[in-house]
C-alpha positions as CSV (number, residue, x, y, z in Angstrom):
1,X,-151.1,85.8,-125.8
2,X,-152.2,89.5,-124.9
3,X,-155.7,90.6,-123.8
4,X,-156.5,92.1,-127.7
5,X,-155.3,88.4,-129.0
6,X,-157.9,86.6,-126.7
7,X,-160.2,88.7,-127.7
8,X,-159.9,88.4,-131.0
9,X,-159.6,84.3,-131.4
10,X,-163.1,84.1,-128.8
11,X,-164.8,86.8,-131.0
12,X,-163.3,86.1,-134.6
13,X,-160.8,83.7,-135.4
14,X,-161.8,80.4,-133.5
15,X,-163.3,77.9,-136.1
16,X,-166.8,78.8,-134.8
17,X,-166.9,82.1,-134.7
18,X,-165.1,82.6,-138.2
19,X,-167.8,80.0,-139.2
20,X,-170.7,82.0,-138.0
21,X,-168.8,85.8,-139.3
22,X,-169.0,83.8,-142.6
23,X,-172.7,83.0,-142.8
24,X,-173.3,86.3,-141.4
25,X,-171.2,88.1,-144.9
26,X,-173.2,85.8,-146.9
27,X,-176.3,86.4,-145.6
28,X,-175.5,89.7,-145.6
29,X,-174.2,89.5,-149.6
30,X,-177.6,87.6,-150.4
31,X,-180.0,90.8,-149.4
32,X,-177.9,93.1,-151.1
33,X,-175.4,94.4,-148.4
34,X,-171.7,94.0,-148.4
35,X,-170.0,94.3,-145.2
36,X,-166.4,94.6,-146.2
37,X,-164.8,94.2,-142.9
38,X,-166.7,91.0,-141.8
39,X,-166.3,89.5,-145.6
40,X,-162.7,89.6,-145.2
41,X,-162.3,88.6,-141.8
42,X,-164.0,85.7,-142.4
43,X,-162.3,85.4,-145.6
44,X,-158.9,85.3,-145.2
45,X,-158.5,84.5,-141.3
46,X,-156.1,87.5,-140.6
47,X,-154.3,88.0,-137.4
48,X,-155.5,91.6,-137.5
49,X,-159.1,91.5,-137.1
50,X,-161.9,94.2,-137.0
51,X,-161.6,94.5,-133.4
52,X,-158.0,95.6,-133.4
53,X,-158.6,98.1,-136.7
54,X,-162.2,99.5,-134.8
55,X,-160.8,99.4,-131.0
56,X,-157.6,100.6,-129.8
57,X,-155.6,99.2,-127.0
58,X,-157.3,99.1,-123.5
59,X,-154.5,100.6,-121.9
60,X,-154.7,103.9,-124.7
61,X,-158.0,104.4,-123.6
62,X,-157.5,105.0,-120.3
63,X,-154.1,106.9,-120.4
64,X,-153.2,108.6,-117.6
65,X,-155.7,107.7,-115.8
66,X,-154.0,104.4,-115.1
67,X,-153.3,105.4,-111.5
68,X,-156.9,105.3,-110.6
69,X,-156.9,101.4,-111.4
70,X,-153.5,101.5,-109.1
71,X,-155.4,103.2,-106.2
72,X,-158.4,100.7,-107.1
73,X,-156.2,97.9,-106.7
74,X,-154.7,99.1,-103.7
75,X,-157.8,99.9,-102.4
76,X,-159.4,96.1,-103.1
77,X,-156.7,94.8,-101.7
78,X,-156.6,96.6,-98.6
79,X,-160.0,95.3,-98.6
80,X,-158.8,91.8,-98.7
81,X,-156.1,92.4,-95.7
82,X,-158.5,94.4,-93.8
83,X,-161.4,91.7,-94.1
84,X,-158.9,88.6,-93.8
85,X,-157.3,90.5,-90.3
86,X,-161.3,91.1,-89.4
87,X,-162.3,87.3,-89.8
88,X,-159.9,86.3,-87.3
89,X,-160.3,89.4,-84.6
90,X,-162.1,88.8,-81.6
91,X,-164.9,91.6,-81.7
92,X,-165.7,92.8,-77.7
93,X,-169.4,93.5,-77.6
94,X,-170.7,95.9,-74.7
95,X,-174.4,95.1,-73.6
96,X,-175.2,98.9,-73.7
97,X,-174.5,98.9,-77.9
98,X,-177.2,98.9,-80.1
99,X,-174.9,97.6,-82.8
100,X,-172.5,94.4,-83.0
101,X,-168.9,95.5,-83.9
102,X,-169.0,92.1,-86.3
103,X,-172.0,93.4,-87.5
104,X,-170.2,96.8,-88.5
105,X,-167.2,95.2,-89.5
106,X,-168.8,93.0,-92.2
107,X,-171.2,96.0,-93.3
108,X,-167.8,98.3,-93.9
109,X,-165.7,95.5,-95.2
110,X,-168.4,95.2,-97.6
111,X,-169.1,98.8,-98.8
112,X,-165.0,98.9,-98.9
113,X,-165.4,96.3,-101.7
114,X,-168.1,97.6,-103.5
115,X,-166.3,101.2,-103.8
116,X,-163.1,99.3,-104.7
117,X,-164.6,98.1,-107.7
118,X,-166.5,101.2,-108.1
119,X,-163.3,103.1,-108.1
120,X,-162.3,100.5,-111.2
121,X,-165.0,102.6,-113.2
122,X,-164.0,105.8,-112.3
123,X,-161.9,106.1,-115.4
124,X,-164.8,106.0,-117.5
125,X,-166.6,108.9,-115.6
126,X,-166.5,112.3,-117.9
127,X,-164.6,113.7,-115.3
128,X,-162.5,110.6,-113.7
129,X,-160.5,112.6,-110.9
130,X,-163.4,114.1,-109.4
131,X,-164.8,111.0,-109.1
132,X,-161.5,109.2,-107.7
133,X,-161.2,111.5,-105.2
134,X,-164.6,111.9,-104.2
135,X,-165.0,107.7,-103.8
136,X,-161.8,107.7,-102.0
137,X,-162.2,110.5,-99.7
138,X,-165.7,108.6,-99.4
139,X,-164.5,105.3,-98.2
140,X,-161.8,106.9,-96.3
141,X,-163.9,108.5,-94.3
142,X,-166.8,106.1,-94.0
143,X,-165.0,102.8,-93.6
144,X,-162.0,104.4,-91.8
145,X,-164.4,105.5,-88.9
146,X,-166.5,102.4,-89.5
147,X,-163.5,100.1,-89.2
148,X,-162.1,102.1,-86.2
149,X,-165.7,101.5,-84.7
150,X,-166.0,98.3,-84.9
151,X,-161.8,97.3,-83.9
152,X,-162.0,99.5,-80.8
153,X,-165.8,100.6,-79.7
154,X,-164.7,104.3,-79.8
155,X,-167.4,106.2,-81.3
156,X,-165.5,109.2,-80.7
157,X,-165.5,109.7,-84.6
158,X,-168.5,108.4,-86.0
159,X,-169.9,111.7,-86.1
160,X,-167.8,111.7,-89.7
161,X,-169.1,108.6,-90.9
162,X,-172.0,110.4,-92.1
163,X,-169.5,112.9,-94.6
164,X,-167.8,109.8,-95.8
165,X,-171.6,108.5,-96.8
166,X,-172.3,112.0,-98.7
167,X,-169.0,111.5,-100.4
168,X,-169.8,108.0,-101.4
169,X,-173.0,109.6,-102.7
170,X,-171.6,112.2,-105.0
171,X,-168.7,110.3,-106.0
172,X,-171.7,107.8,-107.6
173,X,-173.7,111.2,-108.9
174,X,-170.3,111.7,-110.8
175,X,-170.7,108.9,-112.9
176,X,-173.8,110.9,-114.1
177,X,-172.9,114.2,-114.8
């Protein structure tokens, strides 16, 4: 059973739903309005619903774009591998930083997974690319130096982590214009 087919038997052809598309047409019928596509849904109980005649396939709406959800997934799941090896690692604190390394490392790992997911949006954006590169650029160069901060205590490139943040930034102000 595909994605569209799940859809369809939660939203129209289950016994309740069809049940409840049914008062909805009568209802509707009684004050005068006929809503042909929900009257014969609930009528005849076809396999091709009004979602599948008023929605077309998920993966047609995002066409090419499909290699942003690869690079999300990749991303999310470097996430995963980067947060599973950082559980386990044995973080060497200084008594001259202001910061824990664990303290960075779960603060990185986290933004990581937020802009993973974020990145799972980016098709949607008006322009998707722009977006996908600025969010990947972004976490590339604000967790990369973050991650490297906290695995070694070299702070010898932090002084990027601050462009990675502005990338972060307008790769989020994409979404809006």
């Amino acid at each position: 059973m595909g994605l569209n087919d799940a859809f369809n038997y939660v939203l129209f052809n289950n016994p309740v739903s069809s049940t409840m598309w049914g008062i909805a047409a009568n209802g509707a019928k009684a004050v005068g309005l006929k809503p042909k596509a929900v009257a014969q849904t609930a009528a005849a109980h076809t396999t091709t619903t009004v979602a599948q005649q008023a929605l077309p396939p998920l993966w047609k709406m995002l066409g090419c774009n499909r290699q942003i959800l690869r690079l999300a997934g990749v991303s999310g799941a470097t996430a995963v591998m980067i947060g599973a090896y950082g559980a386990h690692y044995h973080f060497v604190t200084n008594d001259d930083e202001d910061r824990d390394p664990r303290q960075i490392f779960d603060m990185t790992n986290r933004y990581h997974f937020l802009h993973s997911l974020a990145l799972l949006a980016a098709p949607l954006a008006r322009r998707p690319y722009l977006t996908a590169v600025l969010m990947t650029a972004g976490m590339s160069m604000f967790c990369g130096t973050c991650y490297y901060i906290a695995f070694t205590n070299d702070r010898r490139f932090a002084k990027f982590t601050p462009f990675g943040g502005f990338l972060l930034i307008f790769g989020w102000l994409s979404f809006a214009i």
